[in-house]
N, C-alpha and C positions, 0 to 999 in steps of 0.2 A: 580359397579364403573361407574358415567358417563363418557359422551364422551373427556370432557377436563378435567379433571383430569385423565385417561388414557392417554391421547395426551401426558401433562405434562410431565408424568412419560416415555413414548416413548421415549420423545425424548431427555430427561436427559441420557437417558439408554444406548441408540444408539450412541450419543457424546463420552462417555466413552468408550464406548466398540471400535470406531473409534481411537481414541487418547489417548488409555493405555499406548502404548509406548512411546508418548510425554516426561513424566519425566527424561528419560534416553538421553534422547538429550543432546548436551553440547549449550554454546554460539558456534557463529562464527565470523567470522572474517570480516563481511560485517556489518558495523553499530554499530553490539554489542557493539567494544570497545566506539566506539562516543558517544552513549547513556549510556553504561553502565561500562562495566569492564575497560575500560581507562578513564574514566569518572571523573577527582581529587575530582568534586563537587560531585555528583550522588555517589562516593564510600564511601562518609563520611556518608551516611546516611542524616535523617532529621536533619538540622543545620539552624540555623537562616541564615547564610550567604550562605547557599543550595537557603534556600527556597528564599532569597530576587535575588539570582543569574538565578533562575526558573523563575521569573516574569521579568526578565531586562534583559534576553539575548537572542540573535538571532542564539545562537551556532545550528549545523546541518541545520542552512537554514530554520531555522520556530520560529516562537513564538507561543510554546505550553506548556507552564508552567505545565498545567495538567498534561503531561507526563512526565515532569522533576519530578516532584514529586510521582510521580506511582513510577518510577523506584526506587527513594530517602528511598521512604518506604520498597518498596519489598528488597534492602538491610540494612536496617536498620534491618529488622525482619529474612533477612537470608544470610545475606551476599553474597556471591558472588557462590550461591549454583544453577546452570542452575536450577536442576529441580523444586526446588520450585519457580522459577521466571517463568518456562512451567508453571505451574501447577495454578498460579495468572493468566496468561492468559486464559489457557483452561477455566477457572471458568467466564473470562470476556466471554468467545463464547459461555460459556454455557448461562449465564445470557442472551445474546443480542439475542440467538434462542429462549428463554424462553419470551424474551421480545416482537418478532416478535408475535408469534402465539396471543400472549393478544393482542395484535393492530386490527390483521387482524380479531379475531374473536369479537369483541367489535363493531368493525367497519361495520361488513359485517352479523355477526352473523351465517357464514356458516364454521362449526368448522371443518372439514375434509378438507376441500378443504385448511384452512387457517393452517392446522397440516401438511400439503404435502408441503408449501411454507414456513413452518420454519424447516421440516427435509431436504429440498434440499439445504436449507441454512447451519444446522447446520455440513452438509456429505460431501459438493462438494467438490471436491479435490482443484479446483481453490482457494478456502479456506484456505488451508494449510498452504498460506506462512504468512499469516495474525496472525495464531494461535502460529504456530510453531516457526517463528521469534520472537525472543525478542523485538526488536529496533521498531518493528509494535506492540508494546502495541499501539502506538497511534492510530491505524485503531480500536483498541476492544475500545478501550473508547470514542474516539468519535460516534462510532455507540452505544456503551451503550447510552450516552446525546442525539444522535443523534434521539435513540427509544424512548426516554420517552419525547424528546420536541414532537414529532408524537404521542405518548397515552396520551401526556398532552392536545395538541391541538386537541383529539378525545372529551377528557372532558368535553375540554371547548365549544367546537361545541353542543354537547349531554346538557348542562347546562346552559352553556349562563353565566357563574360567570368568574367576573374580575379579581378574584384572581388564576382562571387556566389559565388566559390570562397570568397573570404576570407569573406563573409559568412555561409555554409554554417557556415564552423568557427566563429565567432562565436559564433554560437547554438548551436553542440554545445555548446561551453563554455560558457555561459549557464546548458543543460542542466543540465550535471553540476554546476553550484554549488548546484542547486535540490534534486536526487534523484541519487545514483549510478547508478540502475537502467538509467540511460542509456547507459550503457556496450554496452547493445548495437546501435544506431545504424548503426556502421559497417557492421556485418552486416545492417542493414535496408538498407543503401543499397545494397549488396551484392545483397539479392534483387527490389528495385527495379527495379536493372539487367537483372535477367532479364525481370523481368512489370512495371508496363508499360512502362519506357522503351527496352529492348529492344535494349540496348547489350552485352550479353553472349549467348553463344551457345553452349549445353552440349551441343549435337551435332555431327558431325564431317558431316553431310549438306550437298549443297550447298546455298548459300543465293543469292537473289536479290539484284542488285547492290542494291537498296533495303537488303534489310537489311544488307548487307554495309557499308553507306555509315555504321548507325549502331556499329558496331562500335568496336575500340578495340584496340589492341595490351597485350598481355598489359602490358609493362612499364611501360605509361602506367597501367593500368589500376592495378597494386599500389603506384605511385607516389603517382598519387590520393587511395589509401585509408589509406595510411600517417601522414599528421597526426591523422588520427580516431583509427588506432588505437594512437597512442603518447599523444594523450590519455585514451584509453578504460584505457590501461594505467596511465596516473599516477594516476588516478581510481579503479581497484581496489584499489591499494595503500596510498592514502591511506583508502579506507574499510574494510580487511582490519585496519590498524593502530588504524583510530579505536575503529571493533568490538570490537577484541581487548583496546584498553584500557579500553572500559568494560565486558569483563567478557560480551560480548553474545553473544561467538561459544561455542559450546559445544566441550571439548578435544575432540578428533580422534583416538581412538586404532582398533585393527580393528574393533570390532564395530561403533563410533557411526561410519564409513564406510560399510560392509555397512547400516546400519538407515537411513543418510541418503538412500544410492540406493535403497533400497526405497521408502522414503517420498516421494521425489521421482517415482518412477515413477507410482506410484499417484495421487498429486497430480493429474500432468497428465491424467491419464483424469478424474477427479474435476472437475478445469475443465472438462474438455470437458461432460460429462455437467452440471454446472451452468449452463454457456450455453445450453444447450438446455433442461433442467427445471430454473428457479432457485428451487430452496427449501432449505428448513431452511438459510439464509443467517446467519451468525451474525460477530460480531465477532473471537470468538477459538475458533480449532479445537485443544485441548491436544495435544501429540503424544506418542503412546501407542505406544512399542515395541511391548508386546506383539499391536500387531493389525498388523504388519509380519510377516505370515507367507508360507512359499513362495509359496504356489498364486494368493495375489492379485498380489504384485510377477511372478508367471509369465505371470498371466493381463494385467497394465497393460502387460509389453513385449510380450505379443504382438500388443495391440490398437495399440499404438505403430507398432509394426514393418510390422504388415496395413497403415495407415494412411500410414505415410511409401514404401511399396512400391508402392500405387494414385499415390502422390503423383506418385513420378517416373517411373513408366509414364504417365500417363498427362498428366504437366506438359509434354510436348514440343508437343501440342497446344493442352492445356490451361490455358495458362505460369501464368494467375491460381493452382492449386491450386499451384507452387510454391511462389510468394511468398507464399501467404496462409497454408500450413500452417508452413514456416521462421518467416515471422514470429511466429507463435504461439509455435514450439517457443523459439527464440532468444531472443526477449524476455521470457518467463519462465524461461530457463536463470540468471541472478544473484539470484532470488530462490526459484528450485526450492527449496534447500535442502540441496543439495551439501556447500557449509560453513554450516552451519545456526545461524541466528540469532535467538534467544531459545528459548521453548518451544512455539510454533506452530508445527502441522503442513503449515498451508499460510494463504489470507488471501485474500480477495476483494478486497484492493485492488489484489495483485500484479496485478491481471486489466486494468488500465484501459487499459492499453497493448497484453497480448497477445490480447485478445479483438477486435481489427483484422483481425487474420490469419482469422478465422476467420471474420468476420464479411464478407469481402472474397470467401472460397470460398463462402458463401450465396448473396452478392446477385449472383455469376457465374451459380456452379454451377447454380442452380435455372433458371432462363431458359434453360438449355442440356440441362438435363433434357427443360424442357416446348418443346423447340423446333417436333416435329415437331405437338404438338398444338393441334389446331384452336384451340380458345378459351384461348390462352396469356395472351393480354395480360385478359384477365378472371378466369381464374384467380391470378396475379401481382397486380392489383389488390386482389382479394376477400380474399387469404390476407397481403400486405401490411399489411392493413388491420385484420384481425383478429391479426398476430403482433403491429404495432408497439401495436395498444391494449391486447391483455392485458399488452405489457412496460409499459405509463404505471398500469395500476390495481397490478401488480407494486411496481412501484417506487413510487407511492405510499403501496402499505401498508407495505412494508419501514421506509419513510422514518419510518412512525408509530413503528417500538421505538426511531431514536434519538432519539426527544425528550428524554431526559434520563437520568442513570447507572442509575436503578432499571429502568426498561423493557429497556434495550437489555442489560443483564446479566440479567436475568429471562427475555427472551426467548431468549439464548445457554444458559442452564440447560436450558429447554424443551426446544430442539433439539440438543443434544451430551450425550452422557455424560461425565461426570466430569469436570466442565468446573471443575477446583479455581481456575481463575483466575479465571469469572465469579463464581463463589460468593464469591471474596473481593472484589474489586470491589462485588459488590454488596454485600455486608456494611460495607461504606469508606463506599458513599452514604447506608445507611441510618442508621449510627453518625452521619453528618454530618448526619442531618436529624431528632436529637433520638428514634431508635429503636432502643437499642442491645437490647434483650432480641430482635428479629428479625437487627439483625446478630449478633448472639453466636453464631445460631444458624449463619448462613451464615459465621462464621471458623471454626466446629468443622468444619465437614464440609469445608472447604478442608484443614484439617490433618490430615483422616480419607484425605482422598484423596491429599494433597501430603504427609508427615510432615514435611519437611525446611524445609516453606518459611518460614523463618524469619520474614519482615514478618507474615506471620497470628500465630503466638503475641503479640507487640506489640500488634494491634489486638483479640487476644483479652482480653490486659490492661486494656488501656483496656474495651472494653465492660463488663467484668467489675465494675473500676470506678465506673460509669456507674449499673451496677445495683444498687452498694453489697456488692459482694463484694471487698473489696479481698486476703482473703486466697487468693482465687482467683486473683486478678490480678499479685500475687507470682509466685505459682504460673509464671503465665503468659512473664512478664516473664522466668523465672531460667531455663526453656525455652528461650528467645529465646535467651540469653545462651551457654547450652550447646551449640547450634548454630553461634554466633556470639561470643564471646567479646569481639568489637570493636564492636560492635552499640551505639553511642552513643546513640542513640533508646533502646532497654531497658534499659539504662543506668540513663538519667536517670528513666525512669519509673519504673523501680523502687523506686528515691532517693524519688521522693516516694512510691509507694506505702508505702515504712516511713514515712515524717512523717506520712503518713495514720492507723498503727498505734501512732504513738507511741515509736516506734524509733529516734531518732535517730539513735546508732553503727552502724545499718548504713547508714543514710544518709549517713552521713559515709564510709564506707567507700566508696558510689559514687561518692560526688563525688572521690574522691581516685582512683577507675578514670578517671574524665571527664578528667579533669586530662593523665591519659596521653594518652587518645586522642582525645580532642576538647573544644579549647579552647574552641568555642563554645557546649557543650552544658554546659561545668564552670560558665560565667560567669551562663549563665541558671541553673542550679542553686542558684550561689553568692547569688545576686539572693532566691533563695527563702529558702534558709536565714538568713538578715539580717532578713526579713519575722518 
């Protein structure tokens, strides 16, 4: 058996054997329903008015049609069955590890080293939430488009034929229908060109007519890259607008800039140091101005700084530490959190793509450390073999908290402080499954830690409720409302919590709020009141 078709087969092998238990997962109650199981359009299956609704809407804060329709398919063919909607994703992480190693060794032609940097890919646990999540089909498929605009554009470098150029953008654009994050692309192809293909050349030394031969003149070169980056440009704008209308992007004023670059700083130190020790891995990290202080945003740029200064001293030799630390930095620069979107300080799924770069400076860099010594290729194997197995028991335990909304929010409790979002999350699952006296308890301390957050006083109500405290649940409901005064959901509950009390006229007084703001919440109302 050669050496890549053994790879091949490795790393198909080791996938599975990490992510067996995947099937047995359920949805959760983070996204799932938005993308999928509450989904009216996405639950019909493939429908003519699905798919024209997939290309013309901005729902969840993106235009990614690609993914409306992943998901449209996957219940079309199984309806609304988790595991086989896991089991379509696993097969995308398998596909895009499978995809990785053909790049890198196509590219570089060094097939171990490019077998170590698509099993670190296929194992890390920082991985997890990308596979594991339903609602992150979109992170498997745009990295699926994302790899073969990359193996298209090795092609066409390797060939010189206009029809792998066209194919190249093909699949950028593919990309971007799937995940925006793709936008940064062009700039991978970009530092491609330095390390391995080796068509560009950032020092003025002379160079041998070999290399000279794979060079490119300046002005072919920005010609080139110009269709990527006017679609990479139509592509931020359409999701800066989608974002901003639903509400996603956080306002922008001095200090929330100031606190966005600090936080963004620190983030990427915080990957780094998570690829290397992955723990306390959680689904949602709250973002906490107040731990945005001098001395750590001092201390994240100058670990940045030391790091990209080794980078390009020593990338003239070196060229892998280029491309692999840019790719890192670049590929998570549209999700650092610059213009920051939602309440998350940062998210391991942004990691799926930028942990390449990193993983590309290992599986060089170490081989070139141990070069002078004697037993290199035994130490290389022995240390191989114990990094990629503790990422497979890794990554199979992470995979156990998301089996279902209570674990994976329980577990996010455990590891983060003041984690008001898992607290209400999970207080949603447990209400859903017939335990509202333990949610009651995880929506008070979401609104101990969050005052503002309005959907918790709502499910405060309901629990309350549930419990048979309806004039708590008033209580709860007319909170909501103070917050929110358009709040059609507290509204209506409200409505019936006086029918509950025997209060008609202020029930009637809701429904005639409903009527203003929400015709659909008056009609179910009205439906009640006739009963």
């Amino acid at each position: 058996m050669n050496k890549k078709r053994f790879c091949y087969i490795a790393i198909f092998a080791l996938i599975i054997i990490a992510y067996w238990q995947l099937p047995g997962n359920d949805f959760i109650n983070y996204d799932d329903p938005v993308y999928v199981t509450e989904n009216p359009c996405v639950s019909q299956g493939i429908t003519p008015v699905g798919v024209a609704w997939a290309f013309s809407t901005t729902h969840a804060g993106n235009w990614h049609p690609l993914t409306w329709l992943s998901h449209m398919l996957d219940v079309q063919l199984f309806g609304l069955n988790a595991a086989a909607h896991h089991v379509i994703s696993l097969l995308f992480h398998l596909a895009n590890s499978l995809l990785l190693f053909t790049i890198l060794t196509r590219a570089t032609g060094a097939v171990w080293r490019s077998c170590f940097v698509a099993m670190l890919f296929a194992l890390h646990p920082l991985h997890v939430e990308s596979v594991a999540w339903v609602a992150e089909r979109k992170d498997l498929i745009s990295t699926f488009f994302g790899l073969l605009t990359i193996l298209s554009y090795v092609s066409y470098v390797r060939k010189q034929r206009f029809s792998l150029y066209l194919m190249t953008q093909g699949f950028f654009i593919l990309g971007l229908m799937a995940k925006p994050m793709l936008v940064s692309i062009p700039f991978i192809l970009l530092v491609l060109d330095y390390w391995p293909l080796k068509r560009l050349q950032l020092t003025s030394r002379a160079t041998s007519t070999a290399e000279e031969s794979q060079g490119i003149s300046i002005r072919r070169f920005i010609l080139e890259k110009l269709p990527f980056l006017t679609l990479a440009s139509a592509s931020s704008i359409i999701t800066y607008y989608a974002q901003k209308g639903s509400g996603a992007v956080n306002p922008l004023d001095h200090s929330s800039i100031i606190e966005n670059i600090g936080n963004a700083l620190i983030a990427y130190v915080i990957y780094i140091i998570k690829t290397f020790w992955p723990s306390k891995l959680s689904v949602f990290y709250p973002f906490d101005a107040a731990s945005i202080t001098l001395w750590p945003v001092i201390g994240a740029t100058l670990c940045l700084v030391a790091i990209s200064f080794i980078v390009i001293w020593k990338g003239c030799r070196q060229r892998y530490l280029v491309t692999g630390w840019f790719w890192f930095i670049i590929t998570l620069l549209p999700v650092i959190g610059l213009i920051r979107v939602g309440s998350q300080s940062m998210a391991d799924r942004y990691t799926y793509v930028p942990l390449v770069g990193l993983f590309i400076i290992i599986s060089w860099g170490v081989p070139d450390l141990l070069e002078k010594y004697r037993l290199k290729k035994q130490a290389l194997l022995i240390s191989s073999v114990v990094i990629l197995s503790v990422m497979m028991i890794l990554t199979s335990l992470h995979l156990q908290y998301w089996r279902n909304s209570v674990t994976l929010f329980n577990h996010a409790i455990d590891v983060t402080k003041n984690n008001w979002f898992a607290h209400h999350n999970l207080g949603t699952a447990l209400l859903k499954k017939g335990r509202p006296e333990e949610a009651l308890t995880h929506f008070l301390e979401t609104v101990r830690i969050s005052p503002s957050y309005v959907t918790a006083y709502n499910n405060i109500g309901i629990a309350y409720e549930e419990v048979g405290n309806p004039v708590e649940a008033i209580k709860a409901y007319k909170l909501a409302i103070r917050i929110n005064p358009a709040y059609a959901d507290a509204h209506y509950n409200l409505g019936l919590a006086y029918l509950s009390v025997g209060n008609k006229d202020l029930a009637l007084a809701e429904y005639q709020v409903l009527k203003r703001i929400s015709s659909a919440n008056a009609q179910e109302f009205l439906k009640v009141l006739r009963q």
